[in-house]
C-alpha positions as CSV (number, residue, x, y, z in Angstrom):
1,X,0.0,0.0,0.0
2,X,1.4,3.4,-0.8
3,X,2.1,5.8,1.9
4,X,-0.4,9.1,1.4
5,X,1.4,12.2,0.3
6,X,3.5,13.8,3.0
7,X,2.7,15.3,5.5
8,X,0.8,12.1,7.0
9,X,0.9,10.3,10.3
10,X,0.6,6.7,11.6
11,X,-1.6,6.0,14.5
12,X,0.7,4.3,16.8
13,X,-2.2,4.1,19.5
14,X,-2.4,0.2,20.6
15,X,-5.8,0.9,21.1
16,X,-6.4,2.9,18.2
17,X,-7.5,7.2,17.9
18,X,-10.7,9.0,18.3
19,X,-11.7,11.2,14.9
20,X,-13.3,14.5,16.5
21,X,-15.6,16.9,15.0
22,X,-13.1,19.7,17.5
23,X,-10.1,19.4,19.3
24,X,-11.1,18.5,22.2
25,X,-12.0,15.6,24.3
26,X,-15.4,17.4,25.0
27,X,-16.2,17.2,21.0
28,X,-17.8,14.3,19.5
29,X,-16.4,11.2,18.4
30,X,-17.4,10.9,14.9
31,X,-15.1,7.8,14.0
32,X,-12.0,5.7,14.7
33,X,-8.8,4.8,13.8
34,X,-7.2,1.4,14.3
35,X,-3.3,1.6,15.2
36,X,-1.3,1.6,12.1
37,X,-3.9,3.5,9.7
38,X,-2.2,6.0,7.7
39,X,-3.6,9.5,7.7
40,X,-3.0,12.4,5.4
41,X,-2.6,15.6,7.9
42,X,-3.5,19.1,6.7
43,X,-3.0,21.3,9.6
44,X,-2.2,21.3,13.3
45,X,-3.2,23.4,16.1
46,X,-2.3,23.8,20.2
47,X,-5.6,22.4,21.8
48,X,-6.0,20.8,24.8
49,X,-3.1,18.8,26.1
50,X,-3.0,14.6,25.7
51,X,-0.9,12.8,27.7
52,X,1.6,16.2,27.9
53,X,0.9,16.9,23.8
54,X,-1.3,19.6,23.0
55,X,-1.2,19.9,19.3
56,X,-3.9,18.0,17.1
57,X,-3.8,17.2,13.5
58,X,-6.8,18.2,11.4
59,X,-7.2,15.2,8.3
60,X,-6.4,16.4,4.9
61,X,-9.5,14.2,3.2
62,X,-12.6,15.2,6.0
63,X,-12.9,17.7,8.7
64,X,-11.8,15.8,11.9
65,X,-8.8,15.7,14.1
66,X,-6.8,13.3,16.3
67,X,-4.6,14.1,19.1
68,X,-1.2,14.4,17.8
69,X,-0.2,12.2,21.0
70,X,-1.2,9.1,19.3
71,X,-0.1,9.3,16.0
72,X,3.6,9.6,14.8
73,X,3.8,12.5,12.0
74,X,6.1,12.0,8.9
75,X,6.9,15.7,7.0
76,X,6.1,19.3,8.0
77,X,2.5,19.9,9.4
78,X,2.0,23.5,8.9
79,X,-0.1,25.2,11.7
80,X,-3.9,25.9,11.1
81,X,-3.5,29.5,10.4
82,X,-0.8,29.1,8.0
83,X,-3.1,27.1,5.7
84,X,-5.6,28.4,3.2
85,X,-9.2,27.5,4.1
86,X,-11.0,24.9,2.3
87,X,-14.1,26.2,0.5
């Protein structure tokens, strides 16, 4: 399987991530990711703090983010307000 384009991250969770509508525990889980999915990552913002990490990656095909502290980035994420909005 190829590797999505860079930047992308690997869930290295052994129980797998949450996909949130916000990021934030408090937001709604709106899917899941088993460990060792591969993720293309858009952006990245400081949110609340995981496990000492508080940046989150926002997915670069839906509008969801994971908590950066369980997946293992490959390549720059730029930060969210470096990035042009979608629309």
């Amino acid at each position: 399987m190829a590797s999505p384009q860079q930047p992308f991250g690997t869930v290295v969770s052994d129980i797998g991530v949450n996909l949130r509508k916000y990021p934030s525990t408090d937001s709604a889980v709106s899917g899941t990711l088993a460990h060792g999915a591969q993720i293309g990552l858009r952006s990245k913002v400081n949110a609340q703090v995981i496990d000492g990490n508080g940046i989150w990656y926002l997915l670069r095909d839906k509008p969801v983010w994971v908590a950066a502290r369980h997946v293992a980035n490959t390549g720059q994420v730029p930060l969210s307000k470096d990035v042009e909005p979608q629309g």
